[in-house]
Residue frames as qw, qx, qy, qz and C-alpha x, y, z in Angstrom:
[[0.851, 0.378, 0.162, 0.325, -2.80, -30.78, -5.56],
 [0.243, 0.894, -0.089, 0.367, -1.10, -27.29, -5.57],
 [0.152, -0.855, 0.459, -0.186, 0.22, -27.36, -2.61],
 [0.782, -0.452, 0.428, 0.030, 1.68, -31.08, -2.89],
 [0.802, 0.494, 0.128, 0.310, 3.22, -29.99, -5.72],
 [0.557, -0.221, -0.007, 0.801, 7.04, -27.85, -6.12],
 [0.276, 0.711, 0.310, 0.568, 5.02, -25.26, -8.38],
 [0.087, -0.214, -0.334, 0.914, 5.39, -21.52, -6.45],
 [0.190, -0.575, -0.507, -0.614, 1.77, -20.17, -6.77],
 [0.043, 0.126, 0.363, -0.922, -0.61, -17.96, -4.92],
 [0.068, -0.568, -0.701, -0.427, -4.25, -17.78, -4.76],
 [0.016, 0.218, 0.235, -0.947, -5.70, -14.31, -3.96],
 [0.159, -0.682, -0.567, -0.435, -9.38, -13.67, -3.43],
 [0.268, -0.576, 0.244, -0.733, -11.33, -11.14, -1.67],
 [0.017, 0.062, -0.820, 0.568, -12.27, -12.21, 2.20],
 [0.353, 0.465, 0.549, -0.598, -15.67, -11.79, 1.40],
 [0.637, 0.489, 0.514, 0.300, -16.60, -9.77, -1.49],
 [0.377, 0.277, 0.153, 0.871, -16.45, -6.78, -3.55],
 [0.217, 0.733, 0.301, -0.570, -17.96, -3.67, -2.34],
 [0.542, 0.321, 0.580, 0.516, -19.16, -3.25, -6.01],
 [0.074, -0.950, -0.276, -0.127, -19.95, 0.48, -5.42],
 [0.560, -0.766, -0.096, 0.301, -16.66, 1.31, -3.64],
 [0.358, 0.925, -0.106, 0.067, -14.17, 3.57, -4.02],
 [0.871, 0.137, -0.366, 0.298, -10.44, 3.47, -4.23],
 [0.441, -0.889, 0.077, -0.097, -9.17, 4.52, -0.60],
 [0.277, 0.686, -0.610, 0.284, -5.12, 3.25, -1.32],
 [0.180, -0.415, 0.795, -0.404, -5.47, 0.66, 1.64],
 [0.934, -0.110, -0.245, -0.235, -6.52, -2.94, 2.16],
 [0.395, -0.460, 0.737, -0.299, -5.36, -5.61, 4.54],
 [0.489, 0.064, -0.839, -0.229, -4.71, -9.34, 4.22],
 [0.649, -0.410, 0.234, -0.596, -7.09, -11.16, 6.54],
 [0.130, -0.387, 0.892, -0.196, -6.44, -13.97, 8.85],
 [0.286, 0.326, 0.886, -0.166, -10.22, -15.85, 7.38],
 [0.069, -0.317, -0.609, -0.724, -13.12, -15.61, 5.23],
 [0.041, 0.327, 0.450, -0.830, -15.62, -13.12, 6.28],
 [0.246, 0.528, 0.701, 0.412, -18.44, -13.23, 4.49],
 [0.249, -0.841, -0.340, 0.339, -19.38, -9.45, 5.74],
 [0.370, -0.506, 0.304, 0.717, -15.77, -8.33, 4.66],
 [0.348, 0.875, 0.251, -0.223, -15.61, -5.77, 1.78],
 [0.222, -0.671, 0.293, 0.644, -13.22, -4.08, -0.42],
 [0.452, 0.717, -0.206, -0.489, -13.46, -2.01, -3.55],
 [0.902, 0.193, 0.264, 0.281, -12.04, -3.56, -6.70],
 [0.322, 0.831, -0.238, 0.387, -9.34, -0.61, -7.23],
 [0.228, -0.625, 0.720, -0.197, -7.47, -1.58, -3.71],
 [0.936, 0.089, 0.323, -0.106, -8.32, -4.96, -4.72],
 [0.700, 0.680, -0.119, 0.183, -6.00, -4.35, -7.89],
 [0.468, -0.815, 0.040, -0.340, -4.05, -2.86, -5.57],
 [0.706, -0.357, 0.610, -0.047, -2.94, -5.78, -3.62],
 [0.905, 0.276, 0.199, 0.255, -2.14, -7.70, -6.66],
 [0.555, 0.679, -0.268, 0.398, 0.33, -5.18, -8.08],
 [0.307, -0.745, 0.559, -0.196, 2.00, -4.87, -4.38],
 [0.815, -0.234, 0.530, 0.022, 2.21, -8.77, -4.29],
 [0.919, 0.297, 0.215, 0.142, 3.65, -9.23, -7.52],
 [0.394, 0.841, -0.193, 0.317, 5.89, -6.57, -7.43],
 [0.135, 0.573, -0.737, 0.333, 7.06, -7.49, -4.42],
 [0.738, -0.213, -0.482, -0.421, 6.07, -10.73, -3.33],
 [0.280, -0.547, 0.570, -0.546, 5.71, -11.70, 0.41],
 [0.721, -0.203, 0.565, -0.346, 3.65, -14.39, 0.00],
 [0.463, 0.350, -0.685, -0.441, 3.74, -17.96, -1.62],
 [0.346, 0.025, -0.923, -0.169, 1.90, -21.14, -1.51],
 [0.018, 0.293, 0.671, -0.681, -1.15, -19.90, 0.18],
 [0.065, -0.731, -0.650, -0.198, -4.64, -19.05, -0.04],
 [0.250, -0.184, -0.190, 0.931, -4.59, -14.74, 0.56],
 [0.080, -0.733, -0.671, 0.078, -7.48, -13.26, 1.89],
 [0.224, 0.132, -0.153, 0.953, -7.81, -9.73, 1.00],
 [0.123, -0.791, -0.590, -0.110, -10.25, -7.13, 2.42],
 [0.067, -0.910, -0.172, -0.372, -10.98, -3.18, 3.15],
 [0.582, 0.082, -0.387, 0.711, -7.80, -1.48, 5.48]]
């Protein structure tokens, strides 16, 4: 529905999950698939949202984030 609609939106999850233990290391990467394996703290999780909204790169996609 989203994307056969004009709205601009973004959906950002992790690529996996959270490492729910992890620390913030300043670096995460967008991944090219879901990985159930794939990791990454929720502090570079936050991260990535405030880089994408401050400056947004992406738009009308599904963005996979995980551990850099």
């Amino acid at each position: 529905m989203l994307r056969a609609s004009d709205l601009d939106w973004l959906y950002v999850s992790p690529a996996g999950d959270f490492d729910h233990d992890g620390d913030r290391t300043g670096r995460y990467q967008v991944a090219a698939s879901a990985d159930p394996e794939a990791r990454v703290s929720y502090a570079d999780f936050a991260i990535a949202l405030a880089d994408e909204a401050s400056s947004p790169r992406n738009r009308r996609k599904h963005l996979l984030i995980t551990s850099g």
